[in-house]
C-alpha positions as CSV (number, residue, x, y, z in Angstrom):
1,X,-0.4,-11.8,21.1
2,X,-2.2,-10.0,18.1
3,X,-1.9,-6.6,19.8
4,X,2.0,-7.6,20.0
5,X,2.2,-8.6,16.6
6,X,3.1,-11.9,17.6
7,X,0.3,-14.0,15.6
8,X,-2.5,-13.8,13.1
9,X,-5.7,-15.1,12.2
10,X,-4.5,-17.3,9.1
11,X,-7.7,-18.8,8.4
12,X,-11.4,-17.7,9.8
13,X,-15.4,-18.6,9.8
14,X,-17.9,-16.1,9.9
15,X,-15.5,-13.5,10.8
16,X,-14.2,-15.4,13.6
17,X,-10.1,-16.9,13.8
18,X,-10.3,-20.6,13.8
19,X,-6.7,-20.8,13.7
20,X,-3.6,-18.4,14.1
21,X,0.3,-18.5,12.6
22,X,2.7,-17.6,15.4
23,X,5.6,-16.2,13.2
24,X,8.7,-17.2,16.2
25,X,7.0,-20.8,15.7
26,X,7.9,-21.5,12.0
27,X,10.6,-23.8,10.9
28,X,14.0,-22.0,10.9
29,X,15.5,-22.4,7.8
30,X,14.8,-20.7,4.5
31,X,13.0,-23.5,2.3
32,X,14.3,-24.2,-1.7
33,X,12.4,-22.2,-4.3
34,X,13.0,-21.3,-8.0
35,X,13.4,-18.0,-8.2
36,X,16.4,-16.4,-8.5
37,X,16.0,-13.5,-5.7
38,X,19.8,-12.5,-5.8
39,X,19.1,-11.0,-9.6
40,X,15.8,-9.2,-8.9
41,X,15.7,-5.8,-10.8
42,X,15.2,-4.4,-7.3
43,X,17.4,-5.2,-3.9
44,X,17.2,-3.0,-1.3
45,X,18.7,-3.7,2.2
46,X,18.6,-2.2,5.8
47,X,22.1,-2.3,7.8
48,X,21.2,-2.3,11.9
49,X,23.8,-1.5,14.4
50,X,22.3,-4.6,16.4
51,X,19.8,-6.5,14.7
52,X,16.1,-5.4,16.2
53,X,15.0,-9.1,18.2
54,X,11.9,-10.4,16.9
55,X,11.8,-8.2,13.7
56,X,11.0,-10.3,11.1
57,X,8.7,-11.7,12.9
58,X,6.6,-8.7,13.8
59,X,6.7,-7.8,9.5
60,X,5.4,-11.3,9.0
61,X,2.5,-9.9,11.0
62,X,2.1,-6.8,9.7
63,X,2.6,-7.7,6.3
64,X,0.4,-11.0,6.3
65,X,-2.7,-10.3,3.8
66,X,0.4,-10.1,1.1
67,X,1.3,-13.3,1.7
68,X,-1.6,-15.9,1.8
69,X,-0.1,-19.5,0.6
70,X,3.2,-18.4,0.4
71,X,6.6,-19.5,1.8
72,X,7.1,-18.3,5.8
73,X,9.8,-19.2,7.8
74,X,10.6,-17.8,11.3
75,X,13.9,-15.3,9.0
76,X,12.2,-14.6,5.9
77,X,8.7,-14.4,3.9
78,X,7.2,-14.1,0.5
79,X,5.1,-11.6,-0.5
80,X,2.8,-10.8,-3.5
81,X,0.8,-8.2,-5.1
82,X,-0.6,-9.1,-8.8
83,X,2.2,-10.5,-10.7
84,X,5.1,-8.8,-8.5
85,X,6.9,-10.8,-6.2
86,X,8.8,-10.1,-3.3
87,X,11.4,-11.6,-0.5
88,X,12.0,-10.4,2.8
89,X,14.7,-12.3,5.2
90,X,16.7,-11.4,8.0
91,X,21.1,-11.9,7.8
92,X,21.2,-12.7,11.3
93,X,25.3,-12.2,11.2
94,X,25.1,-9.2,9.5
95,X,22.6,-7.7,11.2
96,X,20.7,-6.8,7.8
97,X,17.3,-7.3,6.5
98,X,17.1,-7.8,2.9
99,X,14.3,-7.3,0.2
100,X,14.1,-8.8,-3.4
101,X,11.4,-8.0,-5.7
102,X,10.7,-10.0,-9.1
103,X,7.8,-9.2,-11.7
104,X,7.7,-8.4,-15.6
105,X,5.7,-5.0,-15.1
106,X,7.8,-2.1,-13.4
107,X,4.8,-0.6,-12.2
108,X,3.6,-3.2,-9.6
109,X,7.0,-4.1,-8.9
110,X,6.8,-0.5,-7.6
111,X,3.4,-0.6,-6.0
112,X,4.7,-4.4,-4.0
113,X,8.0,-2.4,-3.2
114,X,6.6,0.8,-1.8
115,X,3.9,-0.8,0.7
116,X,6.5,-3.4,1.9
117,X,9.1,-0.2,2.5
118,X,6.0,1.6,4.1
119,X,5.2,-0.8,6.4
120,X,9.2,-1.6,7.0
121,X,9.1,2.3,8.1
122,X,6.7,2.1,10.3
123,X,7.9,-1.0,12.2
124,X,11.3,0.9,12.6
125,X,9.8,4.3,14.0
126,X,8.0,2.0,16.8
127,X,10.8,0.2,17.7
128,X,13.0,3.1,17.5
129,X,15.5,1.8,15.1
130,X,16.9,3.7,12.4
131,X,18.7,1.5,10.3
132,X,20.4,3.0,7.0
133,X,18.6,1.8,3.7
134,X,20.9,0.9,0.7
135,X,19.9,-0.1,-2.8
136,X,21.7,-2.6,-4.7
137,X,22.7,-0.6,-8.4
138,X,22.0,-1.7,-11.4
139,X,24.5,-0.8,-13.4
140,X,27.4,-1.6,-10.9
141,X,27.9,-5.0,-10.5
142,X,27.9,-5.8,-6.2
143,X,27.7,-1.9,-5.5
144,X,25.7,-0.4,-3.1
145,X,24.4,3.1,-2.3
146,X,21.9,4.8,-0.1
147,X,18.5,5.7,-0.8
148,X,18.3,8.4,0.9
149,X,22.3,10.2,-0.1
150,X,20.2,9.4,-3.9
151,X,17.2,11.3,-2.9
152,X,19.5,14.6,-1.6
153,X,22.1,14.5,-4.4
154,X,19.3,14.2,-7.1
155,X,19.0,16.9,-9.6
156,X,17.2,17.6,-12.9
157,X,19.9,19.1,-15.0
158,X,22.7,16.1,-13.4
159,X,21.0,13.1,-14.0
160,X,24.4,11.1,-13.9
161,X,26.6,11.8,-10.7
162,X,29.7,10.5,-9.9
163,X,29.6,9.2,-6.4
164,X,30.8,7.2,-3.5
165,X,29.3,3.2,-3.4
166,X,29.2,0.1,-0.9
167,X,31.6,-1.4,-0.3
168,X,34.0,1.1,-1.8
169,X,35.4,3.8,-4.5
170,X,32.8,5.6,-6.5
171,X,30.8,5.4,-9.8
172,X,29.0,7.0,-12.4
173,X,25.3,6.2,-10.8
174,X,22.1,7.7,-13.1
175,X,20.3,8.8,-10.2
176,X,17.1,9.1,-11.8
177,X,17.0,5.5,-13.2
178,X,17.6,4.0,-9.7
179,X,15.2,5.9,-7.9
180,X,12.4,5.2,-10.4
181,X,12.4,2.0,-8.6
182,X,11.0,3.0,-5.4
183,X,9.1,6.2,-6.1
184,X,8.0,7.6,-9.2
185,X,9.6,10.7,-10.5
186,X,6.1,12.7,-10.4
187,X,6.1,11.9,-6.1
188,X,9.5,13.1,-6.3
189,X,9.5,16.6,-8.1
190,X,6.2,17.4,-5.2
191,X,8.5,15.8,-2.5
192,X,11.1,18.2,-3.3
193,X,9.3,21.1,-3.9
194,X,6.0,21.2,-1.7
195,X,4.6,24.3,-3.2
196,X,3.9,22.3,-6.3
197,X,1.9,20.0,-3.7
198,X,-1.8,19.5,-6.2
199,X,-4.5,20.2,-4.2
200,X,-5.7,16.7,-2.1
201,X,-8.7,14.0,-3.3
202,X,-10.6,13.0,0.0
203,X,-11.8,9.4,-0.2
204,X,-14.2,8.4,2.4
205,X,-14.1,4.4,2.2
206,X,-17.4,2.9,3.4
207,X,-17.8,-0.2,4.6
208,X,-19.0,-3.3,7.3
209,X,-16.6,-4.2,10.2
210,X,-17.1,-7.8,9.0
211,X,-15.2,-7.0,6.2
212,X,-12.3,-5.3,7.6
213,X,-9.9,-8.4,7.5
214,X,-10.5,-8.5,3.4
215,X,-9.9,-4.8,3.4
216,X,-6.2,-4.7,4.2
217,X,-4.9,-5.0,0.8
218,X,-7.1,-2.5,-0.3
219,X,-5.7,-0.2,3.2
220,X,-2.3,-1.2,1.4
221,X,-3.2,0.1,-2.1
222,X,-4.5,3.1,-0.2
223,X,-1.6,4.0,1.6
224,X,0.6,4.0,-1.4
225,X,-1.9,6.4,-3.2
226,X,-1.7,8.3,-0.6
227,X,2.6,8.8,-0.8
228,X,2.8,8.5,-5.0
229,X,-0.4,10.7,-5.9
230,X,-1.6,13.0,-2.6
231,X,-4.5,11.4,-1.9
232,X,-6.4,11.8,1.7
233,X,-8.0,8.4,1.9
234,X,-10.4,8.0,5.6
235,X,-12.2,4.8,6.8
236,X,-13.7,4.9,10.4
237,X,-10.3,2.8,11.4
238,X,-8.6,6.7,11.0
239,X,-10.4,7.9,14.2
240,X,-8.7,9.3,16.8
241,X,-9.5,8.4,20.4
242,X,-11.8,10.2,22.0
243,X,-13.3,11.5,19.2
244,X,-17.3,11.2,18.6
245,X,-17.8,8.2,15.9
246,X,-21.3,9.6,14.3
247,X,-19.7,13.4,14.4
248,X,-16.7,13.1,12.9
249,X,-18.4,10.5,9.9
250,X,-20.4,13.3,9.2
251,X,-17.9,16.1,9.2
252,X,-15.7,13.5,6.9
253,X,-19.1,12.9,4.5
254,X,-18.6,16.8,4.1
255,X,-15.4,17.2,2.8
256,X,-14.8,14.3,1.0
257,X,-14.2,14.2,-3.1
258,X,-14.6,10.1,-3.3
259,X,-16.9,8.2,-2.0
260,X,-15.9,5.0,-2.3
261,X,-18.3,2.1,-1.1
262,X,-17.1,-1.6,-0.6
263,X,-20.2,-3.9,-1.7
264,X,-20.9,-6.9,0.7
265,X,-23.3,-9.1,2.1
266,X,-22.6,-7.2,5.7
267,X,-22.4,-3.8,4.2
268,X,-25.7,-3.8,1.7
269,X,-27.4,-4.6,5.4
270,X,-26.0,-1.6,7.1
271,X,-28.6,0.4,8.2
272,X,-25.8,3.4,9.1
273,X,-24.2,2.6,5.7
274,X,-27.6,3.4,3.9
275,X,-28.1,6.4,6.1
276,X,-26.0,9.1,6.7
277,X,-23.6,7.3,4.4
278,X,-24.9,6.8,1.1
279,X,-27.8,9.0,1.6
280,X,-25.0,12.2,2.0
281,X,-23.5,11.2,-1.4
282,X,-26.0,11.1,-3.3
283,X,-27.3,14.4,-2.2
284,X,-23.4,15.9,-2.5
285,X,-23.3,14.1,-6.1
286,X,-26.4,16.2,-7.2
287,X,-24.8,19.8,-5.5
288,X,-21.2,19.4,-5.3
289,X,-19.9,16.9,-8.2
290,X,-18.5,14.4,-5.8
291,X,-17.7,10.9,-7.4
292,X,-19.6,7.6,-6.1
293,X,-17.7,4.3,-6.4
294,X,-18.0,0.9,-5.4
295,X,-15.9,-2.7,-5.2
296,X,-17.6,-5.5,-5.3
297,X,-15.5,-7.2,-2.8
298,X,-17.9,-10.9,-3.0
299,X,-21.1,-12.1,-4.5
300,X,-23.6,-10.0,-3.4
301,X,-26.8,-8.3,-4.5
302,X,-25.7,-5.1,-5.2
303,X,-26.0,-5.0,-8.8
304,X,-29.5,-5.5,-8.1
305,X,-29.9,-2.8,-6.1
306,X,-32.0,0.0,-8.1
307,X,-29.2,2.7,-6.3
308,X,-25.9,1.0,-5.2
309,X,-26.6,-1.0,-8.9
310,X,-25.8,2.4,-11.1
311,X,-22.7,3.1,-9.2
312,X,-19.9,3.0,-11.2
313,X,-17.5,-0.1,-10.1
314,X,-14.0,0.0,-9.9
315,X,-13.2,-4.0,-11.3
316,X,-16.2,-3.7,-13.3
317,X,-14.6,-6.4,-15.4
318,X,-14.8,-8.9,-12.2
319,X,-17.1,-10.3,-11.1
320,X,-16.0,-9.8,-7.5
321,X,-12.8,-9.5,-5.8
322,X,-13.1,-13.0,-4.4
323,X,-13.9,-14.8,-7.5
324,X,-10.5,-13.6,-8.6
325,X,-7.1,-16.0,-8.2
326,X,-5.3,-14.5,-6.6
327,X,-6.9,-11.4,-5.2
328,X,-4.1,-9.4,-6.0
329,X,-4.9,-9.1,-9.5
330,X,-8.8,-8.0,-8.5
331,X,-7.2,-5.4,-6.4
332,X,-4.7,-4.1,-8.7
333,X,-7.5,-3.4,-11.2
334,X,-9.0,-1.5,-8.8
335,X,-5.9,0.7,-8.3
336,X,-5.7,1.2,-11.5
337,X,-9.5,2.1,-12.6
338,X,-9.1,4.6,-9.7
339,X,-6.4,6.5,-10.9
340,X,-8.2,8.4,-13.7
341,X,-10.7,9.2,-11.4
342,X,-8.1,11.0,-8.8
343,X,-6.6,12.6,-11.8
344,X,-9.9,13.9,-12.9
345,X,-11.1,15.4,-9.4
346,X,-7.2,17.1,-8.9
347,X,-8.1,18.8,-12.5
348,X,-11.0,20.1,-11.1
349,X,-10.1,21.5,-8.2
350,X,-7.2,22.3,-9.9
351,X,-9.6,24.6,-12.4
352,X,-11.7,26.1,-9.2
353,X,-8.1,27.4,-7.5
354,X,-7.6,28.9,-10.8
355,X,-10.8,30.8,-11.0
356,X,-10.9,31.6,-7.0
357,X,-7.2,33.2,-7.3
């Protein structure tokens, strides 16, 4: 049922599922909460020509880590990601799914937004649906528009357009204002012109297998990275079938700009962590200015260590990602410490083009 997306481990011991939440089993109806979803500064939806069976369900899966103690009903979920909150339901007669996201700061209410899309994307493409996604405006009462008719019709010198909405006529829509809710403008001007593409930042994330079911909201933060800011991030979890496990970690410990090392129990007992890992950094760090980082992700002797303890830590205000209610906030610190750091290697390299042209 796991490979199906059907269930997840909700709860485990010593890295092991003690007990799983089948999504098709939850109660049916939506329950009573406070918020008032329907006047969230973001509202996107996604019209099907037959409703995909078992969709919501399959997000729920996917989209679990984001939603630890939160409502879950066999149509719709709640996520979170620091102080952004977000609803996801299905409109069975309509054949829509429908996604609300709340928070006082803009800028995780686009980080919750864009890995919720991401992973909506990515569900579609396997099921081979391709349902059209509209964005509720906010500065036309009940008017609709789609994203992607925003993204083609946007243009530097037009900010304001006159065009046609849902359910009908037209309006004056600032195109730049709506999209800034779901991508930033900087991820737009390299989307639309790829020759202004800045040169990638590798990140080679090292850490235990033990760990990997802690790690998804960090895969999440990742991923967005990765779309907003051209980042190449790898883990182990990238491989390619086929492809030789100790080869290809080396090849990856060769041409990455980031080494970014998740502190653990499991991981400070690696032996392969300690070498090739953190051994090839350190040598790289001395030769090739290569940035060493680490997350604490629990309590755990690595600031003890006389190496892993200099490291600098992303969260170094935290004590460890677990020791922080919710986690979300731990992990959105980390986001943040880590974008000066990507900004700092793309100058670089930036620099090196420069004197190599």
């Amino acid at each position: 049922m796991r490979a199906f997306q059907l269930c997840f481990a909700s709860n485990q011991e010593d890295s092991n599922p003690i007990r799983f939440l089948v999504p098709e089993l939850l109660p049916e109806f939506e329950p009573e909460m406070s918020e008032s979803w329907e006047d969230a500064p973001l509202s996107l939806r996604y019209r099907y020509d037959v409703l995909p069976p078992g969709i919501l369900p399959r997000f729920i899966v996917r989209t679990h880590a984001l939603s630890d103690d939160a409502p879950h009903w066999r149509h719709g979920v709640v996520l979170a990601h620091s102080d952004a909150k977000a609803l996801v339901r299905v409109e069975a007669d309509r054949s829509e799914v429908q996604m609300f996201v709340l928070g006082p700061d803009p800028d995780t209410r686009l980080i919750l937004a864009a890995i919720l899309r991401r992973e909506l994307e990515l569900l579609n493409k396997e099921i081979k649906a391709q349902p059209i996604e509209e964005m509720k405006l906010s500065s036309v009462a009940e008017r609709w528009i789609g994203v992607r008719a925003l993204f083609e019709v946007e243009q530097a010198d037009r900010p304001v357009q006159r065009l046609p909405v849902q359910p009908e006529g037209t309006a004056e829509i600032d195109v730049a204002v709506e999209l800034d809710k779901v991508l930033p403008s900087s991820a737009r001007a390299i989307e639309n012109k790829s020759s202004a593409s800045p040169p990638p930042v590798r990140i080679f994330v090292s850490y235990a297998h033990d760990d990997e079911r802690q790690l998804k909201r960090l895969d999440a933060i990742l991923d967005v990275l990765e779309q907003q800011h051209g980042i190449e991030p790898w883990s182990d979890k990238r491989l390619i079938a086929g492809n030789d496990l100790d080869e290809e970690i080396r090849r990856r410990l060769e041409e990455m700009d980031v080494f970014l090392f998740i502190a653990s129990q499991a991981s400070l007992v690696r032996p392969y962590i300690r070498d090739p890992e953190i051994r090839r950094a350190l040598e790289r760090r001395k030769t090739d200015h290569i940035e060493i980082l680490a997350v604490k992700l629990e309590p755990c002797a690595h600031d003890d260590d006389p190496t892993l303890g200099r490291i600098q830590r992303l969260g170094s205000k935290l004590k460890s990602i677990a020791e922080v209610s919710p986690k979300s906030l731990g992990w959105e610190q980390v986001r943040k410490d880590l974008l000066p750091v990507i900004e700092r290697i793309r100058k670089r390299k930036q620099r090196s083009l420069s004197r190599d042209a």
